[in-house]
N, C-alpha and C positions, 0 to 999 in steps of 0.2 A: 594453523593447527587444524587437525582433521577432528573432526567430531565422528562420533558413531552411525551415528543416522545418516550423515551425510553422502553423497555420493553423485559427482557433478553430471550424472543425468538427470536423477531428480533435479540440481540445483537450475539445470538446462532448462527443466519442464516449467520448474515454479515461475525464470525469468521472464518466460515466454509464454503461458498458457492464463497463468493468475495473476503476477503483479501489474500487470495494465490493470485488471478491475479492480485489486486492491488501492492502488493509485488513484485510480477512479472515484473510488469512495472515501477516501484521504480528500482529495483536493474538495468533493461536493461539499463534506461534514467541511472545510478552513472554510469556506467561503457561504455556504447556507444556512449553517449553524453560529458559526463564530463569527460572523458579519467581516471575513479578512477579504484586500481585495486581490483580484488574480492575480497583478502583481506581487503584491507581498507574500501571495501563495507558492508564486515560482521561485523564490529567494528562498524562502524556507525549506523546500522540495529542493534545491538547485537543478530547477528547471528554467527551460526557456517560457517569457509570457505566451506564445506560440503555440506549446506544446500543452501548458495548463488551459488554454483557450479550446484544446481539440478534447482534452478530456470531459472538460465543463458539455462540450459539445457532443459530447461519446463519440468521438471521431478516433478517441483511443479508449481503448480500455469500457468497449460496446457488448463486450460478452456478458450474459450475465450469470455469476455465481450465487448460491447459496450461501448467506452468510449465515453462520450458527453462532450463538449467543456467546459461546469461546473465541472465535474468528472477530468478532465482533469488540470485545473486549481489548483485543492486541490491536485492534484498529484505531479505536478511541486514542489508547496508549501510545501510538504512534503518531497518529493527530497534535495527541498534548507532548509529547515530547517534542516535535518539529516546532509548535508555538513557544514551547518553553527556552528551545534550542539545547536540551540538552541531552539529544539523542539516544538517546534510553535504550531503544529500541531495535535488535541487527533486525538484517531483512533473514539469519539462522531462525528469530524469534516467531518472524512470520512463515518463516517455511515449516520449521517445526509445527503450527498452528494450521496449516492447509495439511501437509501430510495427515497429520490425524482425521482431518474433515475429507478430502478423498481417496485416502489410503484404506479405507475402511473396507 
């Protein structure tokens, strides 16, 4: 279903330019805040431990964004829905959520 906002440059841009940091700051809060370990971080994410090991490392997801107290908010939300597993969260929710932060 096409949404209004959407338009798969944007969606091109958000996969590629911000969800590495988003991710980035998803896996730091599972594992620095909630004491989870990389593994169980990559299981939740369905990621590889490899790949959660290079984010821990900023070896992905090294740019750094401005998070704003909205950005910020659907991050948590993100975080506890992945612990919860009850995916709450589309990555529509987080694009809508950066658009506004650098579409400005």
């Amino acid at each position: 279903m096409k949404h209004p906002f959407c338009d798969i440059m944007i969606c091109d841009e958000m996969v590629r330019q911000y969800l590495p940091q988003i991710r980035a700051e998803v896996v730091s809060r599972m594992i620095m805040q909630k004491g989870i370990t990389q593994k169980r971080v990559a299981i939740y994410m369905g990621l590889t431990p490899a790949a959660v090991s290079q984010y821990v490392s900023r070896k992905r997801g090294c740019k750094a964004i401005e998070i704003s107290q909205e950005l910020d908010e659907v991050i948590e939300q993100w975080t506890q829905s992945l612990v919860n597993g009850d995916r709450s969260v589309t990555i529509c929710d987080i694009c809508r959520c950066v658009q506004k932060e650098f579409r400005k």
